[in-house]
TORDRENKOL-47730 format. One record per atom (N, C-alpha, C, CB): x, z negated, y negated; residue in one letter. Coordinates in steps of 0.001 Angstrom, whole numbers, padded with zeros to 6 digits, always signed. Atoms other than C-alpha are relative to their C-alpha. Glycine has a CB too. Example, Ala and Ser with C-alpha at 12.3 -4.5 7.8 and 13.67 -1.06 7.14 Angstrom:
% residues 2
+000890+000000+001190A
+012300-007800+004500A
+000900+000000-001200A
-000992-001246-000027A
-000820+000060+001190S
+013670-007140+001060S
-000770-000730-001090S
+000414+001415-000462S
//
This chain:
% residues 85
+000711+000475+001180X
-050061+067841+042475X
+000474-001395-000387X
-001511-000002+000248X
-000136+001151+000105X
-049064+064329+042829X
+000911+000026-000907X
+000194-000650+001043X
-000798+000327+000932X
-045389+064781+040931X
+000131+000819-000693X
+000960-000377+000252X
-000363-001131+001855X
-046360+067219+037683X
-001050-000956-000230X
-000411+002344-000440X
+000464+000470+001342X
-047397+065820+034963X
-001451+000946-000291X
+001339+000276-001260X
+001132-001100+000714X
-050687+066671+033789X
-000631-000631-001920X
-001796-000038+001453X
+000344+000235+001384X
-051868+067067+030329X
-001272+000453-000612X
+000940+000525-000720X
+001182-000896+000813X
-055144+067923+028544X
+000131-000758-001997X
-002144-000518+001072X
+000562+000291+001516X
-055419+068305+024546X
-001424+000586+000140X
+000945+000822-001370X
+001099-000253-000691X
-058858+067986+023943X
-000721-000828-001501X
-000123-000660+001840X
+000469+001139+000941X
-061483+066790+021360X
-001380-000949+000728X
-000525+000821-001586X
+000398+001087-000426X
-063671+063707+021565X
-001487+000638+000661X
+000000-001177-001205X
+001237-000549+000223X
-066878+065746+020715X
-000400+001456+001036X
+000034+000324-001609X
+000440-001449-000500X
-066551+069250+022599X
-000204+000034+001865X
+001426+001222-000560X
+000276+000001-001657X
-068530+069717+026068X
+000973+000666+001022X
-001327+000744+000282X
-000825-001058-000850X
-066197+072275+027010X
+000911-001542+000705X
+001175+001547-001202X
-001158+001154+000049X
-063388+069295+027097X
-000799-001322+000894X
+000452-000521-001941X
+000262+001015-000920X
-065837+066765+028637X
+000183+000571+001393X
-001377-000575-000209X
-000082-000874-001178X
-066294+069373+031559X
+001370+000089+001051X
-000221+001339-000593X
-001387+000330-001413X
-062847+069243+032758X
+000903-001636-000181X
+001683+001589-000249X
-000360+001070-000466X
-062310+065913+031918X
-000600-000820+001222X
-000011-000582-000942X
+000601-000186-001814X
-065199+065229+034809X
+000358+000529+000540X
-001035+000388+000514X
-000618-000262-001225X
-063706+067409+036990X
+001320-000492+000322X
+000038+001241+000142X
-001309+000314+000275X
-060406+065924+036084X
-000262-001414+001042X
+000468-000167-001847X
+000417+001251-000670X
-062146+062528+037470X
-000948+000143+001244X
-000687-000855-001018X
+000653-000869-001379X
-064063+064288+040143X
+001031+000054+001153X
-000387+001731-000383X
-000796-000389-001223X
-060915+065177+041964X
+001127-001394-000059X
+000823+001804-000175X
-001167+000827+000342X
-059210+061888+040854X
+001004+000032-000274X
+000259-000502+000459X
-000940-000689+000542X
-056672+063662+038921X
+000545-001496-001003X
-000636+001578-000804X
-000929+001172+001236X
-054142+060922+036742X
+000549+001249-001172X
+001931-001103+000983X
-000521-000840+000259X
-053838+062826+034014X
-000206-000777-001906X
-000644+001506+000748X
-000104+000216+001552X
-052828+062239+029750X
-000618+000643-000898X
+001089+000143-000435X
+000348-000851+000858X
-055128+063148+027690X
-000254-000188-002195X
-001242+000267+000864X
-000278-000060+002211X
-055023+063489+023043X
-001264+000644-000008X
+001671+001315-001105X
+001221-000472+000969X
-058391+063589+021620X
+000718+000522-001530X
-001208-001507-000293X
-000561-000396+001670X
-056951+065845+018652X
-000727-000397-001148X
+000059+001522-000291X
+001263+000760+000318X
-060168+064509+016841X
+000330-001419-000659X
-000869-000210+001366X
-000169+001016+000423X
-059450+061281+016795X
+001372-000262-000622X
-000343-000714+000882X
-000895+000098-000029X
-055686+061475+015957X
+000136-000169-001676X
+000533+000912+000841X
+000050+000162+001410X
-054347+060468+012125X
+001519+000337-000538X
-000522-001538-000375X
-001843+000660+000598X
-051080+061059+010140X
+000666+001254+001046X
+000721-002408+000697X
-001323-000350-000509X
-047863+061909+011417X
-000543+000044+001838X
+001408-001402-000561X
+000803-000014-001374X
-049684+061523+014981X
-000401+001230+000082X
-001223-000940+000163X
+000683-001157-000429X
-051708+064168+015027X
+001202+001551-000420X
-001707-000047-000958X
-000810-000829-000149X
-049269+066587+013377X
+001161+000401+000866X
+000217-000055-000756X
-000842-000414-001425X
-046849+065975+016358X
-000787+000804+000979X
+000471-001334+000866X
+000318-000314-001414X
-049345+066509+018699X
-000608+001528-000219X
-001152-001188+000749X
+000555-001593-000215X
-050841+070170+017250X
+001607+000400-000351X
-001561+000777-001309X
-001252-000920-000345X
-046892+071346+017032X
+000061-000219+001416X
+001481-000379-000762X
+000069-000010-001426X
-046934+070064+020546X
-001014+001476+000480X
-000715-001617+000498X
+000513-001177-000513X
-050064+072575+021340X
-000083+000967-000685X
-001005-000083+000429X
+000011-001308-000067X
-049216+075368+019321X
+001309+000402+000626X
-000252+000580-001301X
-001413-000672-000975X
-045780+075935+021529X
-000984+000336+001917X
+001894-001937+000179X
+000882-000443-001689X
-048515+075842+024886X
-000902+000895-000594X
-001047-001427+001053X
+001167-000905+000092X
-051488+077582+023115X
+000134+000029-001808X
-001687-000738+000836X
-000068-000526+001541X
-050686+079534+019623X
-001582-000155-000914X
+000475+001841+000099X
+000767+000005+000158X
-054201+079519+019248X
-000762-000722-000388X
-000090+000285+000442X
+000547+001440-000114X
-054662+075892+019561X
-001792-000847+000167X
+000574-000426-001262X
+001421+000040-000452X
-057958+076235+021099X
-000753-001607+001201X
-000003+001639+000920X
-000195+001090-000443X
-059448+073301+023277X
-001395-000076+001216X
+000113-001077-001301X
-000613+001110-000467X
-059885+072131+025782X
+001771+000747+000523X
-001151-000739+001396X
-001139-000919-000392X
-056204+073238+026981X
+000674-001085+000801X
+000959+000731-001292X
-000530+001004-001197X
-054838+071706+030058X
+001651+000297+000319X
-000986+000323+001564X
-001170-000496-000308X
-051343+071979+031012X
+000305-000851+001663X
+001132-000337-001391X
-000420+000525-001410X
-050281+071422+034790X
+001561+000219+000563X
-000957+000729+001029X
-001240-001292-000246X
-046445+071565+035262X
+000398+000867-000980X
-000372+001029+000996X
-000667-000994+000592X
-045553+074803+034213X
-000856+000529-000319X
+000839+000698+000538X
+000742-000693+000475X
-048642+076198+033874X
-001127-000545-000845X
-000305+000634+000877X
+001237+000099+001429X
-051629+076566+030843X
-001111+000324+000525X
+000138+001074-001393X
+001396-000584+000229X
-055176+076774+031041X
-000356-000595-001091X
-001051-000187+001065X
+000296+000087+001463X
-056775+077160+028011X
-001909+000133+000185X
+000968+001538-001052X
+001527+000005-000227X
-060783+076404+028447X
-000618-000112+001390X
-000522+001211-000525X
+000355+001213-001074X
-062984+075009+031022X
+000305+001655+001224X
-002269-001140-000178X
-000259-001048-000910X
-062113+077884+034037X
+000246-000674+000774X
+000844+000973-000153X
+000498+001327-000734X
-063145+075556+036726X
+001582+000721+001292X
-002445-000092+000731X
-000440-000824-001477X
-061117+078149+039611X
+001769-000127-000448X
-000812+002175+000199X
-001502-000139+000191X
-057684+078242+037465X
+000371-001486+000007X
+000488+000835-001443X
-000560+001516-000119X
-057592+074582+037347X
+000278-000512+001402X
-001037-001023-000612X
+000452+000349-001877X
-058392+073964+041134X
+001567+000744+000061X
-001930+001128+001156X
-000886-000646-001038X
-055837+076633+041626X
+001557-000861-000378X
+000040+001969-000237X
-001515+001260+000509X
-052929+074601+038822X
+000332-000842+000513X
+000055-000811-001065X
-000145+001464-000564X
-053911+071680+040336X
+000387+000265+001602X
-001581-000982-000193X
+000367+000036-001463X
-053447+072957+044206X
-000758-000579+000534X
+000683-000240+000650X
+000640+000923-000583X
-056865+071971+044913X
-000916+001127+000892X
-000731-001111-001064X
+000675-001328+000078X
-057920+075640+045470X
-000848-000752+001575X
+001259+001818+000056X
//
């Protein structure tokens, strides 16, 4: 876990998205996260072409670990992305 990159897009407002940002800080995870929400301009349009190439759907909260996607709070697939199983 220590050398992947972790990523969450995420908005400011949605519980789902607070939920694994606490667990994100629960397990003391270092991790980058884009309130899509707050984002303006040329900013934000980078960052939803960024998550529709991980999640077509561009649903949120959507975590990326590495190589792999989770797409909504699924407490067990994160544990497992993160090797915290």
């Amino acid at each position: 876990m220590a050398d992947q990159k972790i990523k969450l897009y995420a908005l400011s407002t949605s519980g789902w998205c607070k939920k694994v940002k606490a667990l994100l800080a629960e397990l003391n995870v270092d991790y980058d996260c884009t309130d899509m929400d707050l984002l303006e301009g040329q900013e934000r349009e980078e960052a939803r072409a960024a998550l529709a190439k991980l999640n077509p759907r561009r649903s949120f909260p959507t975590l990326v670990a590495g190589d792999e996607v989770v797409v909504g709070f699924d407490k067990e697939k994160i544990l497992r992305c993160l090797g915290v199983e």
